[in-house]
C-alpha positions as CSV (number, residue, x, y, z in Angstrom):
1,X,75.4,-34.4,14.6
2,X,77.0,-30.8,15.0
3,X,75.5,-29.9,11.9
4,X,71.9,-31.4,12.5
5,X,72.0,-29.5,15.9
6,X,72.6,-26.0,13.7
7,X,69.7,-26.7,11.4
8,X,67.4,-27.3,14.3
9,X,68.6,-24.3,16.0
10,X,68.3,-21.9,12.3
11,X,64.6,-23.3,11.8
12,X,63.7,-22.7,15.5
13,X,64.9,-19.2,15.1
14,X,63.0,-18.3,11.5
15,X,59.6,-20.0,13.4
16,X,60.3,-17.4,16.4
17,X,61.1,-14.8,13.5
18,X,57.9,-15.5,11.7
19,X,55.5,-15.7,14.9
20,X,56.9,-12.3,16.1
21,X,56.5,-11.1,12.8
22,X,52.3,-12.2,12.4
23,X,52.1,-11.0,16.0
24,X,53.0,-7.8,14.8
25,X,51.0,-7.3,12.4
26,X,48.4,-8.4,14.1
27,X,48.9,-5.5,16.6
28,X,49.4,-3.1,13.6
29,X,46.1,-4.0,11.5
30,X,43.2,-1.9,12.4
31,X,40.7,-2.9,14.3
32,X,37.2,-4.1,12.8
33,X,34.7,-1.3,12.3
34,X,31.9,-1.4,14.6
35,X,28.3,-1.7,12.7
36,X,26.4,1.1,11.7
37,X,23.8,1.9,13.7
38,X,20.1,2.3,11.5
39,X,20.4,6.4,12.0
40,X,24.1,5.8,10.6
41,X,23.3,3.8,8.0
42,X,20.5,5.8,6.7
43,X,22.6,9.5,7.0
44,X,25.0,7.6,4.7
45,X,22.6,5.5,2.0
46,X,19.4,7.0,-0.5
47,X,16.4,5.5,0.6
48,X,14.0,4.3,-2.4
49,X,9.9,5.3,-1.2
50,X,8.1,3.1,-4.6
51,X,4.8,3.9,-4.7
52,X,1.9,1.5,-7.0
53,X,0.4,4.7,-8.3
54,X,0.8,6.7,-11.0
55,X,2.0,10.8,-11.0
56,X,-0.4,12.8,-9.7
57,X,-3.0,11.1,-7.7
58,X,-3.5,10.9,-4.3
59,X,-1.2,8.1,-3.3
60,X,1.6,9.5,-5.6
61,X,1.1,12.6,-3.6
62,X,1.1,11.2,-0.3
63,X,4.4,9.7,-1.0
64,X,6.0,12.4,-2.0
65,X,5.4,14.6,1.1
66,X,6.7,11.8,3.1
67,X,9.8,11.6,0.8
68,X,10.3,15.5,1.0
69,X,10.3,15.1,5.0
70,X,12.3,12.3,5.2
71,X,15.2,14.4,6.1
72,X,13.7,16.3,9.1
73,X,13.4,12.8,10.8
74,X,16.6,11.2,9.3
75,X,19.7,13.5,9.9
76,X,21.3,13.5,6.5
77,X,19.0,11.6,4.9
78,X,18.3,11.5,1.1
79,X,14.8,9.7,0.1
80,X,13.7,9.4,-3.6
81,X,10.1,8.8,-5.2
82,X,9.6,5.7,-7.6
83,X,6.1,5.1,-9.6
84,X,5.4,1.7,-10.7
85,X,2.4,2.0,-11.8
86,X,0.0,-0.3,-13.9
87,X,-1.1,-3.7,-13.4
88,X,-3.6,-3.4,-10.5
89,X,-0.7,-2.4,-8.4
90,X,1.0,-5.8,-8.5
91,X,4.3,-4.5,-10.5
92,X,4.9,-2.3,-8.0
93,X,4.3,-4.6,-4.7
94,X,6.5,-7.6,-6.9
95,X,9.4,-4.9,-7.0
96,X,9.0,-4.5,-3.4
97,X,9.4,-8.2,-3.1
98,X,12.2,-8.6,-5.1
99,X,14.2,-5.9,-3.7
100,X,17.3,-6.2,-1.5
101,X,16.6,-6.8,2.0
102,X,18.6,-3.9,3.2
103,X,16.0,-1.2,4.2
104,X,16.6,0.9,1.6
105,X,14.2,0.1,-0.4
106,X,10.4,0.8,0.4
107,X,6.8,0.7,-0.5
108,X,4.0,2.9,0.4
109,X,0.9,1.7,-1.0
110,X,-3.3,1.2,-0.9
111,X,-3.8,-2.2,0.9
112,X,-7.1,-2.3,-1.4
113,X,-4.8,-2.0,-4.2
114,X,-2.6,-5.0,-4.7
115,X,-2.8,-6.6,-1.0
116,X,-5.6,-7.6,0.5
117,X,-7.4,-8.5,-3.6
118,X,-4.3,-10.7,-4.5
119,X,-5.0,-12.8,-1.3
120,X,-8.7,-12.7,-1.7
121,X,-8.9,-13.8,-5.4
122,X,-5.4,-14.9,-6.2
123,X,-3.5,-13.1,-9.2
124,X,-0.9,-15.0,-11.2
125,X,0.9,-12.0,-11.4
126,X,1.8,-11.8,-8.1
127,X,4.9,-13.2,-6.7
128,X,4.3,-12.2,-3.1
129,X,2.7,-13.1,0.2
130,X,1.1,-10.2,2.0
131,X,1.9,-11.9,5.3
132,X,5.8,-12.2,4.9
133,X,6.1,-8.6,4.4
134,X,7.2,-6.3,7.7
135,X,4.3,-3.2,8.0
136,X,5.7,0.2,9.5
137,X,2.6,2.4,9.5
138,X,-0.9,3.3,8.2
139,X,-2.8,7.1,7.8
140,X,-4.8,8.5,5.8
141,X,-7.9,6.3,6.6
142,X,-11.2,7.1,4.3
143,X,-14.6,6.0,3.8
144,X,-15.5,4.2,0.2
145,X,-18.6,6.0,-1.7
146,X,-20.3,5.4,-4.8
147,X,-19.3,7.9,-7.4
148,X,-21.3,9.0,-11.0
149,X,-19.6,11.3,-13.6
150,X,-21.6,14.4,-14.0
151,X,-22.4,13.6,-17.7
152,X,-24.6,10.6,-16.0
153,X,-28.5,11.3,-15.3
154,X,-28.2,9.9,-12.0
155,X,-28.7,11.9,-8.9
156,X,-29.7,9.4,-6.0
157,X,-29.2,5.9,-5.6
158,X,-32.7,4.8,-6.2
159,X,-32.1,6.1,-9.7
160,X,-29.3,3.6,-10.1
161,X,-31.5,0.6,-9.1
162,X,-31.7,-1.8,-11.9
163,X,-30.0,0.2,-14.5
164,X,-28.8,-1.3,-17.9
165,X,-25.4,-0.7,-19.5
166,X,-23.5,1.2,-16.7
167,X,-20.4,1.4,-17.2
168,X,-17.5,0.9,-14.1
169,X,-14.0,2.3,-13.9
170,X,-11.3,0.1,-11.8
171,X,-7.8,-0.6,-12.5
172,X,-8.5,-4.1,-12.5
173,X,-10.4,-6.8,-11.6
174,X,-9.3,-7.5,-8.3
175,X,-9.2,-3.9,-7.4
176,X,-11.1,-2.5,-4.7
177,X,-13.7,-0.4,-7.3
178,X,-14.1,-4.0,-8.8
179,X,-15.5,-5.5,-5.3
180,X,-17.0,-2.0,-4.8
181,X,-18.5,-2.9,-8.4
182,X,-19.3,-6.4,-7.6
183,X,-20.8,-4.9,-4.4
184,X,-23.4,-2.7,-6.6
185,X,-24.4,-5.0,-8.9
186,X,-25.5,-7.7,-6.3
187,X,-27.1,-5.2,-4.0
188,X,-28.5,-2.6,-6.8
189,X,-29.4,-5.3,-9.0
190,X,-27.6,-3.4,-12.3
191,X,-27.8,-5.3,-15.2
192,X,-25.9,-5.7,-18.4
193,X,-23.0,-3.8,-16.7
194,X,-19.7,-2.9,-18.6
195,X,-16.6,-3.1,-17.3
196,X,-13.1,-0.6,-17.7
197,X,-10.0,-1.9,-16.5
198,X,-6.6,-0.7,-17.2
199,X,-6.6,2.7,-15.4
200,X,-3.2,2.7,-13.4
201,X,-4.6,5.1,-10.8
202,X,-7.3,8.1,-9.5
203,X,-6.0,10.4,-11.7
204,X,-6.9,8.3,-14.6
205,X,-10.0,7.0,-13.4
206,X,-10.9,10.4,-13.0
207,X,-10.2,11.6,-16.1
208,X,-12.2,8.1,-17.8
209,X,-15.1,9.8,-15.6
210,X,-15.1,13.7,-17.0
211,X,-14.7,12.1,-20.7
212,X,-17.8,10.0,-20.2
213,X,-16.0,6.9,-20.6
214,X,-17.1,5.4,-17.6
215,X,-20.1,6.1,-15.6
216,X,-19.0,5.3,-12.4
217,X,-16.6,4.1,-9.7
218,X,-16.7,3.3,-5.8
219,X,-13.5,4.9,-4.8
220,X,-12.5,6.2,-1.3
221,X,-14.5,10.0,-0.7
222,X,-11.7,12.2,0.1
223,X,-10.5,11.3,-3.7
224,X,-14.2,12.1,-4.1
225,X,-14.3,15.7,-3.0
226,X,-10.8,16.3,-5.4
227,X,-12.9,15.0,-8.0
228,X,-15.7,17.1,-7.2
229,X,-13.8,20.4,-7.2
230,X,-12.3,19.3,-10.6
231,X,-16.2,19.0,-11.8
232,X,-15.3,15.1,-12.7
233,X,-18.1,13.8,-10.7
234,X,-21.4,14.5,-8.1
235,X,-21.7,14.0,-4.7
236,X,-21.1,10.1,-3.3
237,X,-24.8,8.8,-4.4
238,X,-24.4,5.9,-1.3
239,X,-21.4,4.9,1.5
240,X,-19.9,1.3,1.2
241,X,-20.0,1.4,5.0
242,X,-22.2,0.6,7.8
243,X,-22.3,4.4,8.8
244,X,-22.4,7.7,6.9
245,X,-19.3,9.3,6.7
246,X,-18.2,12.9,8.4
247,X,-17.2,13.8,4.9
248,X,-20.6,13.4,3.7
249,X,-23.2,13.5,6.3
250,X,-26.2,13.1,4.3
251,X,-25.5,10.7,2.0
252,X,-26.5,7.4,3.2
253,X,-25.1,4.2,4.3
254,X,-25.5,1.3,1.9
255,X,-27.2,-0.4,4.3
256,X,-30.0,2.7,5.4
257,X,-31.1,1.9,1.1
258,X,-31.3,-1.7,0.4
259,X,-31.4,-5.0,1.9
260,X,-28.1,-7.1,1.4
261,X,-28.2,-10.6,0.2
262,X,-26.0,-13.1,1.9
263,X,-24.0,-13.2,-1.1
264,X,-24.0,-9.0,-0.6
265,X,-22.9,-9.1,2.7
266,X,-20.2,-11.5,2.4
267,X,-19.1,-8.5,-0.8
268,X,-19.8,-5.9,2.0
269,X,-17.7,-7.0,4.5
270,X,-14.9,-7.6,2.9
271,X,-15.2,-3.6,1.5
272,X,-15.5,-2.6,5.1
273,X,-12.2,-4.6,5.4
274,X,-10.8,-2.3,2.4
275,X,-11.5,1.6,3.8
276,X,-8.8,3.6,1.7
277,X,-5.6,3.7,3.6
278,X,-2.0,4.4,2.8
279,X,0.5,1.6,3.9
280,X,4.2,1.9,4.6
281,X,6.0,-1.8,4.3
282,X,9.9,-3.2,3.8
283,X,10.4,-6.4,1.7
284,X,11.1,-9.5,4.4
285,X,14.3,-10.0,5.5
286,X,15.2,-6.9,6.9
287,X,17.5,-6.5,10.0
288,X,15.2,-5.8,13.3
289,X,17.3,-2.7,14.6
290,X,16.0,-1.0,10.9
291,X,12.8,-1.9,11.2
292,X,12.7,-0.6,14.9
293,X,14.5,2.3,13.6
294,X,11.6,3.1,10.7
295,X,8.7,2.1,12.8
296,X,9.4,5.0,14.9
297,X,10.3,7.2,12.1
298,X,7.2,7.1,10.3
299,X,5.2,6.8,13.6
300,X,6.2,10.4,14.4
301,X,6.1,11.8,11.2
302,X,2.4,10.8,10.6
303,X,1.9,12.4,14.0
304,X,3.8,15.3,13.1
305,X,1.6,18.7,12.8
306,X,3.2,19.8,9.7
307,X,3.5,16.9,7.7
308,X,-0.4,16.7,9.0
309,X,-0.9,19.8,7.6
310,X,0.4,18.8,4.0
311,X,-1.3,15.8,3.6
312,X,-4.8,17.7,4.7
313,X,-4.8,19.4,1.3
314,X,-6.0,15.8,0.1
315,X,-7.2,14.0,3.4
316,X,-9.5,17.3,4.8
317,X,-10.7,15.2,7.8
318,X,-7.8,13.4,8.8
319,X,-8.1,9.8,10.8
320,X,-5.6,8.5,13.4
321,X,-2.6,6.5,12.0
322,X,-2.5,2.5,13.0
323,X,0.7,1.4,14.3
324,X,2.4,-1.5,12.6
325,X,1.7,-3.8,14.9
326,X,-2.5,-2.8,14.6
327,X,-2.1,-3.0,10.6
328,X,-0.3,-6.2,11.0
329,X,-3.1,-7.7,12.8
330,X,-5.7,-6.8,10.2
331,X,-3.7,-8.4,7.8
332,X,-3.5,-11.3,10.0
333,X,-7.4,-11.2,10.0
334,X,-7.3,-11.6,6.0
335,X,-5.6,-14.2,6.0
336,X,-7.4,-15.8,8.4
337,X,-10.6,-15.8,6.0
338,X,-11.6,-19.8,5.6
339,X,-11.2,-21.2,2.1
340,X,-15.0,-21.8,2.1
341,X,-15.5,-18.0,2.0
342,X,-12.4,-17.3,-0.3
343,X,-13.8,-19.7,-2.8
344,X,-17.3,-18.1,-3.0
345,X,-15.5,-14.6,-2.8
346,X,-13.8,-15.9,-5.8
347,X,-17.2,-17.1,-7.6
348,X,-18.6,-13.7,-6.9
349,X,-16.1,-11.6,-9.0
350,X,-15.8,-13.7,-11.1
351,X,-19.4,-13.7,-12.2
352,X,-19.9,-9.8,-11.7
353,X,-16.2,-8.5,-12.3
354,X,-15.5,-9.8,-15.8
């Protein structure tokens, strides 16, 4: 009994030895970090801008002015520039997709590119749904002309008007040159038309123009007026829009030169829909406080007069910026298209676009 009473006792004092012992420690351990806020968190991690573009076009350039500013607006910040180039754009936007959900990764793109096509006309390709990604921003707003090479014998539209052979540059069919394209044949009546795909970019397209491998493109007009300078192509022979443009006042509006079809003005709406813009999005998934966070980083840096004043050297009249939640409505509007109109859509490119 005596000796049944001293084990009790022993084991009663080890389980008061080992309970002061984890309550100690427990007052010794550190205490949990607190979370990093987004400014935290982005002082101490590189940020990824990917851009859909190839070096040394417009949207290539755009994203590198944002990159190099990224640390006025981001104390200690570090932002580096990735081209994906190729494909119509969909590499690029499928990188997006498959990237981390941590905010460090981002895309800044041409909604005409790889967006609002791939929901339009579908592209196996594409792994992505434009309407699960988050939107932060959109600038650099611009009217779509019709372009002709200098080498070409064209010099107003009515001299386009049932031409034979002509020859359109895009980077692929579901591109916005190859609706533009689809556009001009419908409403222009060209026949026999050839197409060039493959171009990864403006600076390509550009260069298929001055070498007389294509003999035209509809591409947005501030690209135009580089091209221009360069001695790639003439002045904008029509607008894809229902207005003439401040870049070119008296060039006229597609609709001032030729009556549309219904099947043309289904094709012209949805270009009116695709005025060159350059968009800033995140994959889905990311935390709100980041997206907060970048939403009102890039909101005051497109407002900002300097970074303004870069991006003028390619966008001379520059438009206001749409907040994300205005860009994410028009995307909402895309998707809202019925699949009676998608389907002929489809038809359409198919037939012209091939």
């Amino acid at each position: 009994m005596k000796k049944r009473r001293l084990l009790t006792l022993v084991g009663s004092i080890c389980l008061v030895l080992v309970l002061a012992a984890s309550a100690l420690m427990a007052a010794c351990a550190p205490a949990p970090e607190a979370p990093l806020t987004p400014a935290e968190f982005y002082a101490q991690n590189e940020a990824t801008l990917v851009t859909n573009y190839s070096v040394g076009g417009s949207t290539d350039f755009a994203t590198r002015i944002i990159a190099s500013h990224w640390g006025r607006f981001v104390e200690g910040g570090r932002m580096v520039v990735k081209n994906i180039s190729g494909g119509g754009g969909i590499p690029g936007v499928n990188y997006l997709w498959d990237a981390k959900p941590d905010g460090l990764t981002l895309l800044l793109t041409c909604p005409h590119s790889a967006l609002v096509p791939v929901h339009i006309f579908g592209a196996e390709a594409a792994k992505y749904n434009i309407g699960e990604f988050i939107y932060l921003v959109d600038f650099g707003r611009t009217e779509l002309g019709f372009q002709v090479g200098v080498h070409t014998p064209y010099e107003s539209i009515e001299d386009v008007k049932g031409a034979t052979g002509f020859k359109i540059a895009a980077s692929g069919p579901q591109a916005q040159a190859a609706i533009g394209g689809a556009l001009l044949i419908e409403a222009l009546g060209l026949k026999d038309t050839k197409w060039v795909f493959g171009y990864p970019g403006s600076a390509e397209i550009g260069l298929s123009l001055q070498r007389g491998e294509t003999d035209g493109t509809t591409y947005s007009v501030k690209t135009a007026v580089s091209w221009m300078e360069k001695g790639i192509c003439k002045e904008p022979l029509v607008m894809l829009n229902d207005e003439r443009s401040e870049w070119f006042p008296d060039v006229p509006a597609l609709p001032e030169v030729v009556t549309l079809s219904p099947d043309g003005q289904m094709l012209f709406n949805v270009m009116m829909g695709m005025q060159s813009t350059r968009t800033i999005l995140l994959p889905p998934g990311v935390s709100q406080d980041r997206v907060d966070f970048l939403e009102d980083i890039f909101w005051e840096m497109v407002n900002d007069e300097g970074v303004i004043e870069q991006l003028q050297l390619e966008w001379k009249i520059w438009s206001e910026p749409r907040t994300a939640e205005e860009f994410t409505a028009f995307i909402a509007s895309i998707e809202g298209i019925s699949p009676e109109d998608l389907t002929r859509l489809r038809e359409l490119l198919q037939e012209y676009a091939r």
